[in-house]
C-alpha positions in Angstrom: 126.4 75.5 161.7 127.7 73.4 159.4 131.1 75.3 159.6 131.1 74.3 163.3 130.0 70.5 163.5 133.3 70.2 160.3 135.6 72.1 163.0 134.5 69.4 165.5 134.9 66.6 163.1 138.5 67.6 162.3 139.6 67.9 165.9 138.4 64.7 167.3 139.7 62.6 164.2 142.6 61.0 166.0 139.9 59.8 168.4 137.5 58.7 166.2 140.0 56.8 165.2 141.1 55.1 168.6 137.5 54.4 169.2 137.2 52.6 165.9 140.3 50.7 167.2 138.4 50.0 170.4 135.6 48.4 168.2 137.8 46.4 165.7 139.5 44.5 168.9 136.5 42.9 169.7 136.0 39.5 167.6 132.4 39.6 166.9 132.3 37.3 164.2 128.5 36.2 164.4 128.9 32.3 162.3 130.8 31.2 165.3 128.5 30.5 168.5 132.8 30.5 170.2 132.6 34.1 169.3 128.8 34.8 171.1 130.3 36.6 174.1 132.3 39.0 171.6 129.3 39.8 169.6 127.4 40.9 172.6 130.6 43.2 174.1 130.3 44.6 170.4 126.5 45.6 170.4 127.3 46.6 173.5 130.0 49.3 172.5 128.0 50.5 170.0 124.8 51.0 172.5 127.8 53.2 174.3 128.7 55.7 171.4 125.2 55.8 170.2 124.6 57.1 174.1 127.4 59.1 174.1 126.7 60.6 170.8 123.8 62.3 172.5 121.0 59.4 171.1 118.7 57.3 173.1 120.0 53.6 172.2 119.3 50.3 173.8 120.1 46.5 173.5 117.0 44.1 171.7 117.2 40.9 172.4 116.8 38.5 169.8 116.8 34.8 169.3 120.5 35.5 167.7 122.8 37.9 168.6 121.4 41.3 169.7 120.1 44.5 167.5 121.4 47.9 169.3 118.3 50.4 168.3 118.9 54.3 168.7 117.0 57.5 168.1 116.9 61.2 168.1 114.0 62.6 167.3 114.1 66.6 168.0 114.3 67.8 164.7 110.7 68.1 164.6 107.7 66.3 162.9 108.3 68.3 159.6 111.5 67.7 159.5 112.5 64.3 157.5 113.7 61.1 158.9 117.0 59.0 158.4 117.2 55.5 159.4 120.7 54.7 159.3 121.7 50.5 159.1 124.5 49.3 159.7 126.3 45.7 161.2 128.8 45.1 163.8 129.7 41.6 163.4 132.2 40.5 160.7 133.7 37.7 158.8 135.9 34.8 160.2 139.7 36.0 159.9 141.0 32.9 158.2 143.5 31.8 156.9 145.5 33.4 159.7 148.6 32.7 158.4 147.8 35.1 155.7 146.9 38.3 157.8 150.7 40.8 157.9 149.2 41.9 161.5 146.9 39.9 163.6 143.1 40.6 162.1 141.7 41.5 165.7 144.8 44.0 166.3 143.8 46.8 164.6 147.3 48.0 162.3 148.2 51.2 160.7 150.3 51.1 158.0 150.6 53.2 155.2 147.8 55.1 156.0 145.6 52.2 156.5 143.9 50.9 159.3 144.3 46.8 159.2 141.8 44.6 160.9 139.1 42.6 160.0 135.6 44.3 160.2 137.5 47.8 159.3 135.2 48.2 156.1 132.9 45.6 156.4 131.0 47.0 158.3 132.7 48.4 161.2 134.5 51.3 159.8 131.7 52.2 157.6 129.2 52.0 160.1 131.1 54.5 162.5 131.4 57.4 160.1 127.8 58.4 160.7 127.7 57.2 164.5 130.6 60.0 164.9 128.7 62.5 161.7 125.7 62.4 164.5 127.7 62.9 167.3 129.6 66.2 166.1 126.2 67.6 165.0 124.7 66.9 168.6 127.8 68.1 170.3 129.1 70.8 168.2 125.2 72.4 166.8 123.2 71.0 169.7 120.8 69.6 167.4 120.4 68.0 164.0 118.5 69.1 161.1 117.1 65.9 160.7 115.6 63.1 163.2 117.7 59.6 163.2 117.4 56.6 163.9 119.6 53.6 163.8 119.1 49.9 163.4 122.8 48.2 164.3 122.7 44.4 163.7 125.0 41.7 164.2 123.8 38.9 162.4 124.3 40.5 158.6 127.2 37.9 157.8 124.9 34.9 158.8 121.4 35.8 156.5 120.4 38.4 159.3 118.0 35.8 160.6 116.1 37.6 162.7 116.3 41.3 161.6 112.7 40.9 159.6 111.1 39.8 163.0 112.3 43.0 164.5 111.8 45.3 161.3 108.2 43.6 161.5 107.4 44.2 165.5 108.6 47.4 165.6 107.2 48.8 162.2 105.5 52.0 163.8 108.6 53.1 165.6 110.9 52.8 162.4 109.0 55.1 160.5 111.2 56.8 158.1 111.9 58.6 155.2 114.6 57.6 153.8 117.2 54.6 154.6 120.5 55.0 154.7 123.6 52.6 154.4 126.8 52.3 153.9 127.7 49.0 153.5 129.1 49.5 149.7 132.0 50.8 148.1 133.3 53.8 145.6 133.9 52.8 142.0 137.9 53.5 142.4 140.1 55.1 144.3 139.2 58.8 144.6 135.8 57.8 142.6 133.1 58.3 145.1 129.9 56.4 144.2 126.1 56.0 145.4 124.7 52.8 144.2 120.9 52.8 143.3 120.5 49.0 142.1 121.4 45.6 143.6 120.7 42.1 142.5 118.9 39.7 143.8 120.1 36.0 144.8 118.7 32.7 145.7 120.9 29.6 146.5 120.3 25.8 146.1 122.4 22.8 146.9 121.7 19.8 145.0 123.0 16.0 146.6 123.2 13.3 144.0 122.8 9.6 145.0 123.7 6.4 143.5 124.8 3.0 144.7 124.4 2.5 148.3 128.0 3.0 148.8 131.2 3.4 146.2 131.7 1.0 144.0 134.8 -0.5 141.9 135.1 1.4 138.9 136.2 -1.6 137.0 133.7 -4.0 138.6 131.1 -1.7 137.8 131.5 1.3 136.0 129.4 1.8 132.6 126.7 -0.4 134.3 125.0 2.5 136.8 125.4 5.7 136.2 128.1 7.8 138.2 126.7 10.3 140.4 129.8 13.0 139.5 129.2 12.7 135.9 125.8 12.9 135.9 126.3 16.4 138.1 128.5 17.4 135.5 126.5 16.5 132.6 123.4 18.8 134.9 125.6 21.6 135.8 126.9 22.1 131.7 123.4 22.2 130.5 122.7 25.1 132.4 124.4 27.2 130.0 124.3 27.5 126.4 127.3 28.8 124.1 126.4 32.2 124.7 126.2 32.2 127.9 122.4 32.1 128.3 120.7 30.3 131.5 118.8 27.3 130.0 116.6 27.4 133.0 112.7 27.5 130.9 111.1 31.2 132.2 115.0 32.6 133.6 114.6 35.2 131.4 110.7 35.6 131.5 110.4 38.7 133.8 113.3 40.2 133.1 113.0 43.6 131.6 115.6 45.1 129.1 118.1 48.0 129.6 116.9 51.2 128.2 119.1 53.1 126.3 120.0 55.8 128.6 121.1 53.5 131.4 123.3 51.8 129.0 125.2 55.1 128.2 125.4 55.8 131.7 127.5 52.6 132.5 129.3 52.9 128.8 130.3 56.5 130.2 131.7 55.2 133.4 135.5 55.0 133.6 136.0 51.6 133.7 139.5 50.1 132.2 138.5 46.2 131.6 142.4 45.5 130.8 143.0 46.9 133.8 139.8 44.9 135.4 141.0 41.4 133.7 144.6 42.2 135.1 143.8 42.6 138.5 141.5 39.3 138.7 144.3 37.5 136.7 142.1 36.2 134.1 143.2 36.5 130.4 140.2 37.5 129.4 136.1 38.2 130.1 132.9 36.1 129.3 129.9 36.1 129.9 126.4 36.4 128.0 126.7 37.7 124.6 125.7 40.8 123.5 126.2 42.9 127.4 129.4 44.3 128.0 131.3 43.7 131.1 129.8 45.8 133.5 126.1 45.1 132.4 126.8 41.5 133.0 128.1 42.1 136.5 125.4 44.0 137.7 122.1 43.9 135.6 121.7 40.7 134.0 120.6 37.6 135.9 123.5 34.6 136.5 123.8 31.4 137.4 127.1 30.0 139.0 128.2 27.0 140.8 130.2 27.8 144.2 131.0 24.3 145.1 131.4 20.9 143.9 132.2 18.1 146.1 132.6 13.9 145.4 134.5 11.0 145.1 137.8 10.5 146.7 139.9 13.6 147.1 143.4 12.2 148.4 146.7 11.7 147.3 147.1 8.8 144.3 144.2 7.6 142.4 141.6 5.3 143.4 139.2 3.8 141.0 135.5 3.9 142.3 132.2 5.5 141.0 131.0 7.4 144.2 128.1 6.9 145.7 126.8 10.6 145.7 128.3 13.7 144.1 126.9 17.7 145.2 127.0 20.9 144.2 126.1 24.4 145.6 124.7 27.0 143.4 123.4 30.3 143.4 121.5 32.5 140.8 121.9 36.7 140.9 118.5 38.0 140.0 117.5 41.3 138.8 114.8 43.3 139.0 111.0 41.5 138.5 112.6 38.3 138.7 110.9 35.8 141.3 113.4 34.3 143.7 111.1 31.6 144.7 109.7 31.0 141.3 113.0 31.0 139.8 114.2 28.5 143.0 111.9 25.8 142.0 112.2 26.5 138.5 116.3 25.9 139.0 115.5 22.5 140.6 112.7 21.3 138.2 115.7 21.7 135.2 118.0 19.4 137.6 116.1 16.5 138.0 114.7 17.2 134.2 118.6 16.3 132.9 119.1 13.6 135.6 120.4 10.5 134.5 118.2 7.4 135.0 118.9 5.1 138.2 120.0 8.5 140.6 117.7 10.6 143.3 118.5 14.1 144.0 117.8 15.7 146.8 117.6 19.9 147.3 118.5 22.1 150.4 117.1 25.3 149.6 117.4 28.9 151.4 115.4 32.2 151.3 116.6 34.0 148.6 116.1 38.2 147.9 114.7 40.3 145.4 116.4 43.0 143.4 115.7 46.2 143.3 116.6 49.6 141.2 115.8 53.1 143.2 115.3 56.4 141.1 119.1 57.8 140.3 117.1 61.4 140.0 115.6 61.0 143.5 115.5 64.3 145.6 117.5 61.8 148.4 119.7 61.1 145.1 120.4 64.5 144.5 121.2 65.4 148.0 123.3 62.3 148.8 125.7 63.9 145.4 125.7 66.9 147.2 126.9 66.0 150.5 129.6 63.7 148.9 131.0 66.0 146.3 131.6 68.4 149.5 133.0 65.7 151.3 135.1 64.0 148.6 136.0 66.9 146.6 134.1 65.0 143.3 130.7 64.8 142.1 129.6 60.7 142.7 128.9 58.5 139.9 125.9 56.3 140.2 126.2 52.5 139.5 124.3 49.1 140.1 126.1 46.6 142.2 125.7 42.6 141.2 125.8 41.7 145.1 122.8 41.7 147.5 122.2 43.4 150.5 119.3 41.9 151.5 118.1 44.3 154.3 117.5 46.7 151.0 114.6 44.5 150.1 113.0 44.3 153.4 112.9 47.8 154.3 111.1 48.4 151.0 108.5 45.3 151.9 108.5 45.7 155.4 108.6 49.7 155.9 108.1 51.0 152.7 111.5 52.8 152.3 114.1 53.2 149.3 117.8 53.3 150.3 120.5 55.5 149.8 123.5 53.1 149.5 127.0 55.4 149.8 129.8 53.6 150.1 133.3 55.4 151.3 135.1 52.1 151.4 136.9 50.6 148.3 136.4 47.3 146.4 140.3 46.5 146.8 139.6 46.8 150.3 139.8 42.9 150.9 136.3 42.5 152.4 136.3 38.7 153.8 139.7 38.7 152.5 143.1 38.5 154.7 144.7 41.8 155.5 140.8 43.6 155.1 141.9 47.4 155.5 140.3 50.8 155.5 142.0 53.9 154.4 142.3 56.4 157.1 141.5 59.0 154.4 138.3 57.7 153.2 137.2 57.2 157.0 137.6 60.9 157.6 136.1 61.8 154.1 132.6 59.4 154.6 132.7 60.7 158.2 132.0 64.6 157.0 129.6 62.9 153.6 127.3 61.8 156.5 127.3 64.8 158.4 126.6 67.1 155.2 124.0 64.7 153.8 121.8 65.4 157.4 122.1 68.7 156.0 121.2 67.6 152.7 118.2 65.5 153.3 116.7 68.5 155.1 117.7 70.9 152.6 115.6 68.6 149.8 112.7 68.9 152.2 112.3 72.1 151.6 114.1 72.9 155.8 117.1 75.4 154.9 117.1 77.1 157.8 118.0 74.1 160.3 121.2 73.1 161.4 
């Protein structure tokens, strides 16, 4: 059957491809309560395809934006279960001025299709609402059951997703998760991810004199709020790039050697790498090379820094309060909420005398690593070497994908993380883009891996 739902897949690309369109005019972006109307027509075209894929799907209200939930479930009670996540809403466009074609007038040039929300996650997400639909239409049945959980809050924390995952815990029951929401490792390099880091976030305010003073009046007398940040901020590292936060490193356990060859053995050119980022050069913690810092050592980095006056011309003052956001990539065993006060404690440790500091802090996530020889593993390679015409490599990825975590808390599930996009894609980027070819390729991927995932459960003889 197989043969047929490809056939079917083939002849309705051009449409698949309008109907993406239809999706990517629709300005869902979530951080925006402007855009709230749009995010609802969104979940509410996805509720559509879902229904006229041949799934049951509805519309859950939340205190946010909405979750569109679908199902099919005739595969049978041996067969596995797929839950399938995905997002609808997207980024903010700006800068505007930046964008070739408007970002919410979906463009195709050069075999591209431009618009924001084309990769991230609204391209991605599609491939396996069409995979289902040409097994349903084209078989009359799937090997496996589905269901999917469509948010639209993923670019704002996806602040009420647990609350749903939680409620509805019974009815999710699954086997294995399955996202796309990642990328290949290069162009024509297909890639299934089995490891993310973990983050947590912390803004720190600084505050001084009850307002700015005269420089000259007064400076060398209190200290300055901005220096003193900047005196906290370089004692976090030390000249080899270590965290100096006391227990960063406590939990964290060391690369074996087989992993390490795995990521030596990937085709990765770092001039090529250092080029594109237009840096002269890498750094980072001493004895990891570039790729193990990226994504399986922990970090800490500063994302913002804000104080004093900012205009045109000088003027002389010590400001009154100086802040800075930062954030900390975890890895595997590390404690975000541990490692969150921890992070603080150090700050006001190598405060200056005469200053208060004050902390906002937000829910960070764990890390997690998933078995790269996985029976799901093995039949996600399967279905994308078919697909792509190339076996998949496996990496780790240093970004977070916090949904990962909670299903593994919440519903006990690992993740298969397949990617079809590309990193030079421009996620949250002007002129975001997703190439018609690796649309159609991820679109078949999905529709052999139902195949797959019953094949590795032992169901051969289905679909």
């Amino acid at each position: 059957m197989i043969a047929d739902v490809e056939r079917y897949l083939t002849q309705h690309a051009d449409r698949f491809v309008e109907e993406l369109k239809d999706l990517l005019r629709i300005p869902s972006v979530s951080g925006d309560p402007a855009f709230r109307g749009d995010c609802r027509r969104a979940a509410g075209f996805v509720r559509e395809r879902l229904a006229a894929a041949g799934l049951s799907a509805e519309i859950v209200e939340t205190a946010g934006h909405p979750i569109v939930y679908g199902e099919w479930l005739g595969a049978g009670d041996d067969a596995p279960t797929a839950l399938v996540y995905g997002h609808y809403d997207v980024q903010p466009p700006d800068p505007l001025d930046e964008w070739v074609s408007p970002p919410f007038e979906p463009t195709i040039r050069d075999r591209r299709l431009y618009a924001r929300g084309a990769t991230d996650d609204k391209g991605q997400m599609f491939t396996h609402v069409k995979s289902v639909e040409a097994w349903l239409k084209a078989a009359g049945r799937l090997p496996v059951n589905v269901k999917f959980v469509i948010e639209g809050e993923e670019e704002v924390s996806s602040s009420n997703l647990d609350r749903f995952l939680s409620e509805r815990r019974d009815r999710l029951r699954a086997d294995i998760a399955v996202i796309s929401d990642t990328s290949q490792f290069g162009p024509g390099m297909p890639a299934i991810t089995y490891g993310l880091r973990g983050n947590l976030f912390v803004e720190v305010i600084v505050s001084g004199p009850a307002q700015d003073l005269h420089s000259g009046m007064f400076g060398g007398s209190v200290a300055n709020p901005a220096n003193a940040l900047a005196a906290m901020i370089a004692a976090l590292h030390d000249e080899q790039g270590r965290v100096r936060i006391p227990g960063f490193y406590d939990e964290v356990l060391p690369l074996s050697d087989a992993e390490r060859e795995r990521l030596a053995n990937l085709p990765f050119d770092e001039a090529s790498y250092l080029q594109g980022l237009g840096v002269s050069a890498a750094w980072g913690e001493e004895g990891y090379t570039t790729l193990e810092r990226r994504w399986t050592r922990p970090t800490c980095d500063v994302n913002g820094l804000k104080s004093g006056y900012l205009g045109e011309g000088p003027k002389t003052i010590v400001p009154a309060r100086a802040s800075a956001k930062l954030s900390c990539r975890m890895v595997p065993n590390q404690d975000p909420v541990k490692l969150t006060q921890a992070l603080c404690d150090f700050l006001r440790t190598n405060c200056r005398p005469g200053l208060e500091l004050e902390f906002k802090t937000r829910p960070g996530g764990r890390a997690l690593v998933f078995d790269p020889d996985s029976p799901w593993m093995a039949a996600a390679s399967r279905a994308i070497e078919a697909a792509f015409g190339t076996k998949p490599v496996l990496i780790r990825e240093g970004g977070s994908i916090p949904v990962v975590a909670t299903f593994r808390e919440v519903l006990g599930l690992d993740t298969l993380l397949v990617g079809w996009g590309r990193d030079t894609d421009n996620l949250h980027s002007p002129n975001e883009h997703f190439t018609l070819e690796d649309f159609h390729r991820g679109t078949h991927a999905s529709a052999r891996l139902w195949a797959e995932l019953a094949a590795a459960a032992g169901i051969e003889d289905r679909g």
